[in-house]
PASEBA-1860 file (N, C-alpha, C; in nm, 3 decimals):
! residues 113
1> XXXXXXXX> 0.276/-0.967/0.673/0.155/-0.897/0.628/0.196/-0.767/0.559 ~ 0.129/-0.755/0.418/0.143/-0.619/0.358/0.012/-0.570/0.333 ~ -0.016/-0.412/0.368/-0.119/-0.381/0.293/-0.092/-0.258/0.204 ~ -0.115/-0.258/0.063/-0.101/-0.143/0.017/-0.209/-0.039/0.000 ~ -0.221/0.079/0.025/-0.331/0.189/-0.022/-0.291/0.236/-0.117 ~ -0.395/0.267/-0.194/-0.380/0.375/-0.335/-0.495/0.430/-0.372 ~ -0.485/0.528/-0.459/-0.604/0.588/-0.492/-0.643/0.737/-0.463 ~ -0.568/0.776/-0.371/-0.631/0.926/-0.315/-0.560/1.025/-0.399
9> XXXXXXXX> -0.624/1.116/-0.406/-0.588/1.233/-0.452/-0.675/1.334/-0.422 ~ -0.624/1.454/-0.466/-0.722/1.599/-0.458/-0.803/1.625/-0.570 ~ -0.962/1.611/-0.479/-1.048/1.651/-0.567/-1.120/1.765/-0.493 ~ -1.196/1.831/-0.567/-1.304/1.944/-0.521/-1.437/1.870/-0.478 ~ -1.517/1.946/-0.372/-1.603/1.899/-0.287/-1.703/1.854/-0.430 ~ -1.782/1.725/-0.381/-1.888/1.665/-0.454/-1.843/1.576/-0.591 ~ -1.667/1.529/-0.558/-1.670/1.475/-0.647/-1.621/1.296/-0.611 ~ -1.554/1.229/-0.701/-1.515/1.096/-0.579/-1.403/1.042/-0.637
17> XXXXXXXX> -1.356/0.959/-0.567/-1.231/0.879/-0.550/-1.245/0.726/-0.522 ~ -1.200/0.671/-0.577/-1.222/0.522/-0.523/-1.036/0.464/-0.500 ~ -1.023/0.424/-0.334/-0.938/0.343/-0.308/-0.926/0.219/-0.307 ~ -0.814/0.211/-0.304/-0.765/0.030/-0.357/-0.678/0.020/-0.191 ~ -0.700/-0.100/-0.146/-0.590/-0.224/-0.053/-0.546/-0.328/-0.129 ~ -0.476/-0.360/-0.114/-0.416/-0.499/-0.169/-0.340/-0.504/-0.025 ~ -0.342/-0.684/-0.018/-0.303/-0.707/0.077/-0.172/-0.828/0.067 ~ -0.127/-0.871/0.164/-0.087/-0.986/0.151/0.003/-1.024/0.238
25> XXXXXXXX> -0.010/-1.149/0.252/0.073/-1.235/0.391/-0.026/-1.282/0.496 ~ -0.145/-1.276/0.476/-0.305/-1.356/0.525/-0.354/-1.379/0.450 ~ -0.478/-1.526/0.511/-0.576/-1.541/0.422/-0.666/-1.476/0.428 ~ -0.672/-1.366/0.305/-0.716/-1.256/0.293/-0.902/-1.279/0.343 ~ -0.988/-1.379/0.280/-1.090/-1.421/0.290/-1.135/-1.473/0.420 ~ -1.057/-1.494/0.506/-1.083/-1.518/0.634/-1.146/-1.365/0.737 ~ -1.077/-1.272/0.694/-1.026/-1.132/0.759/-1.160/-1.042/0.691 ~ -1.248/-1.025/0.813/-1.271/-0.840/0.789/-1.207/-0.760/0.765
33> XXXXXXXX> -1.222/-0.704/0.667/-1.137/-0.577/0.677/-1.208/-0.447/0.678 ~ -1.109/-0.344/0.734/-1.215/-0.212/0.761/-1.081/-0.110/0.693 ~ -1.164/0.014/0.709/-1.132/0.131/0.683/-1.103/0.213/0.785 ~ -1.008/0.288/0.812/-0.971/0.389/0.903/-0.932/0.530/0.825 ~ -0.936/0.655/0.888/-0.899/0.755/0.843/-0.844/0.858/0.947 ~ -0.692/0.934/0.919/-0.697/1.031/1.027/-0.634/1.153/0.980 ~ -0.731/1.267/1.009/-0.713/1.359/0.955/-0.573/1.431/1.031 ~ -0.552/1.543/0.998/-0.440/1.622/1.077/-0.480/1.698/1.212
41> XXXXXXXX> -0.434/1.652/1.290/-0.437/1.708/1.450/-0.548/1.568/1.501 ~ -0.618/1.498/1.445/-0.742/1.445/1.467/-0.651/1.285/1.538 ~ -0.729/1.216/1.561/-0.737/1.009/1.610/-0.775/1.026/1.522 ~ -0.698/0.886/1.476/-0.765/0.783/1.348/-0.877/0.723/1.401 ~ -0.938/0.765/1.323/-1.125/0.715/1.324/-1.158/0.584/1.233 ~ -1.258/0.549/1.270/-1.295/0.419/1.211/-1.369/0.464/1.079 ~ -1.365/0.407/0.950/-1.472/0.437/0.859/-1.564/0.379/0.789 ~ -1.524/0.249/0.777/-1.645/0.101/0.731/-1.528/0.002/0.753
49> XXXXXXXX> -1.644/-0.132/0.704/-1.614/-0.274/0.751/-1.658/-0.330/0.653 ~ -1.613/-0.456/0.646/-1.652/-0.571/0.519/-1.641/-0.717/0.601 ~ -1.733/-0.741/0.573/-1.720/-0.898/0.636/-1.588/-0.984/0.543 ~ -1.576/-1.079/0.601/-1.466/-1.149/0.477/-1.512/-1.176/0.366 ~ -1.653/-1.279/0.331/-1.699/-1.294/0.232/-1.817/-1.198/0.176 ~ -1.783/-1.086/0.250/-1.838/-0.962/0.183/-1.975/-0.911/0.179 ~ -2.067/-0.988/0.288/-2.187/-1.053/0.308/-2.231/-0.888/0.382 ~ -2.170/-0.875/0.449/-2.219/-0.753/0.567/-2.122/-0.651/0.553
57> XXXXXXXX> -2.181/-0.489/0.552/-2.133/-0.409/0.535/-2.151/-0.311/0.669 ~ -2.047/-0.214/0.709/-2.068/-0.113/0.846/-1.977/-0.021/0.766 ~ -2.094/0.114/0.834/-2.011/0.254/0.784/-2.037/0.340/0.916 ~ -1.914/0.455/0.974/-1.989/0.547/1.024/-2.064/0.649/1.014 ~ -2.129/0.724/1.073/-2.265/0.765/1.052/-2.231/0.897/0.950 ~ -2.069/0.911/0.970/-2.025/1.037/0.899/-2.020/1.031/0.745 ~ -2.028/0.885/0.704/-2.011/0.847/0.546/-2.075/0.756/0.490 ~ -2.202/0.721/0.583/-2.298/0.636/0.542/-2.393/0.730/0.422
65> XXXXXXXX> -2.371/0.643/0.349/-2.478/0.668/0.225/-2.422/0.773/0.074 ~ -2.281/0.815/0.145/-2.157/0.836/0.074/-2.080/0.736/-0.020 ~ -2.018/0.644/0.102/-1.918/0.596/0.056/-2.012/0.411/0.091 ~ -1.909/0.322/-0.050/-1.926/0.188/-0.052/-1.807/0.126/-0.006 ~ -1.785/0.024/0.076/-1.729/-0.076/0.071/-1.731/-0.210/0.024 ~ -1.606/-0.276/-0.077/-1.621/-0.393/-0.103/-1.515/-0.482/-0.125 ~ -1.497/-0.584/-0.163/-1.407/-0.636/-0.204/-1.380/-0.756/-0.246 ~ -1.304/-0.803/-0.319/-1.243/-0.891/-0.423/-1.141/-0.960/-0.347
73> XXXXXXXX> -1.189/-1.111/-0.312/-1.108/-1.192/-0.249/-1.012/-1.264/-0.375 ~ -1.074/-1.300/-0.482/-0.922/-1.299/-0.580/-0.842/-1.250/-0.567 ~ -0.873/-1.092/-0.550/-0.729/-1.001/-0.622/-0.681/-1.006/-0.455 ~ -0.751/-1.035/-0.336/-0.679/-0.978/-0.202/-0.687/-0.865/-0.215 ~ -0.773/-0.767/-0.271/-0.800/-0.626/-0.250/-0.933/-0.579/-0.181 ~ -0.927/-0.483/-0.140/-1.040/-0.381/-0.044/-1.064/-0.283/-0.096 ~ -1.207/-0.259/-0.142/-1.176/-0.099/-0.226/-1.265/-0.001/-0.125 ~ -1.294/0.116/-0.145/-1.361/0.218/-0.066/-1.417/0.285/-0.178
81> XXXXXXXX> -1.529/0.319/-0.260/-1.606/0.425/-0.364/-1.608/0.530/-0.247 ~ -1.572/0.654/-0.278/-1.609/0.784/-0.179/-1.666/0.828/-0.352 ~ -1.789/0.924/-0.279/-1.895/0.985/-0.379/-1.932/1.112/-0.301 ~ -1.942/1.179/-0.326/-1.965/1.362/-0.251/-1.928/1.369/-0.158 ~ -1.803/1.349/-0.161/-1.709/1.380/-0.088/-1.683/1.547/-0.040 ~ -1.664/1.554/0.043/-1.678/1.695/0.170/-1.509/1.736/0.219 ~ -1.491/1.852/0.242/-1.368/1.866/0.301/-1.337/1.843/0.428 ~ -1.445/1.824/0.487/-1.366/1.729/0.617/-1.374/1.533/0.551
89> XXXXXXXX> -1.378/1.564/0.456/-1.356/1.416/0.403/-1.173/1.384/0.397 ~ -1.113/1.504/0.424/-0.960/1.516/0.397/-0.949/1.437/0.550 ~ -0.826/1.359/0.447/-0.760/1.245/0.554/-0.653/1.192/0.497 ~ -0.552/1.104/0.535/-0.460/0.979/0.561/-0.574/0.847/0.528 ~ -0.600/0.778/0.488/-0.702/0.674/0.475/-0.593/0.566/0.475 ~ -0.616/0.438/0.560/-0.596/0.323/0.583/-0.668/0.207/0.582 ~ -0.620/0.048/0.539/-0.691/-0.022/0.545/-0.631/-0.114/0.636 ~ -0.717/-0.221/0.711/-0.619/-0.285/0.813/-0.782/-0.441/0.821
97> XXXXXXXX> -0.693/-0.515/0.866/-0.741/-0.654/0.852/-0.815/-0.718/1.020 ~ -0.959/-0.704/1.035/-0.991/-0.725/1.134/-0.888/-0.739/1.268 ~ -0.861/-0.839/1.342/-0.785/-0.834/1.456/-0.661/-0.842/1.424 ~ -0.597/-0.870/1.291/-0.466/-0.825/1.349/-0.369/-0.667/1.340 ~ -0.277/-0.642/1.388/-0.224/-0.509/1.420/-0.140/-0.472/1.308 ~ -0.165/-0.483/1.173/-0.112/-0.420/1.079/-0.173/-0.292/1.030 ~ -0.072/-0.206/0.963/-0.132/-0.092/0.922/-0.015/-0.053/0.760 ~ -0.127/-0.027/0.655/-0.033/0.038/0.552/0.021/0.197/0.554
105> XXXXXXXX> 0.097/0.210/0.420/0.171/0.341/0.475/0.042/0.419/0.448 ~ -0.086/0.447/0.409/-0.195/0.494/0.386/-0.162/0.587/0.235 ~ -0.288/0.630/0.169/-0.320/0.696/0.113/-0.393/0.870/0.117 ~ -0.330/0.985/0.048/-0.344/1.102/0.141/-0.500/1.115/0.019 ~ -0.590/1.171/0.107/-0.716/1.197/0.037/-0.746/1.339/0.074 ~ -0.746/1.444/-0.047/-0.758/1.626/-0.029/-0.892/1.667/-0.048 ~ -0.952/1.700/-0.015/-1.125/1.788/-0.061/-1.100/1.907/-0.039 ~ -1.133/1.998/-0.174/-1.118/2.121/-0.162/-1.270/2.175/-0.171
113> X> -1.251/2.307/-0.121/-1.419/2.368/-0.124/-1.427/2.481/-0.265
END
């Protein structure tokens, strides 16, 4: 199993970023996949979910109505839209594949004020 993150960078508060997963070594379409994030000093927190065929969506309450989840079972990718984005939006962001115990090297995401 590989997952790659990409996408983050430093932006100033209220603006957005959209991350990429790519995955591979599962059948990607079988697998929920979710979002995790962990800031510095903080637990990695949970941040949305995608059903496999993309049917059902879960966010926590901290980035609901922020941020989209979706994804493209062709490409085996997971993306994340972040949209007014906040500085405690700063994190490590990860993507990881319902039950099993993989994790990528993550993507660093900056919000400045």
């Amino acid at each position: 199993v590989q997952l790659v993150e990409s996408g983050g960078g430093s932006v100033q508060a209220g603006g957005s970023l959209r991350l990429s997963c790519a995955a591979s070594g599962f059948i990607f379409s079988r697998y929920a996949m979710s979002w995790y994030r962990q800031a510095p000093g903080k637990e990695r927190e949970w941040v949305a979910l995608i059903s496999g065929a993309g049917g059902t969506t879960n966010y926590a309450n901290s980035v609901k109505g922020r941020f989209t989840i979706s994804r493209d079972n062709a490409k085996n990718t997971v993306y994340l839209q972040m949209n007014s984005l906040k500085p405690e939006d700063t994190a490590v962001y990860y993507c990881k594949p319902g039950s099993l115990d993989y994790w990528g090297q993550g993507t660093q995401v900056t919000v400045s004020s």
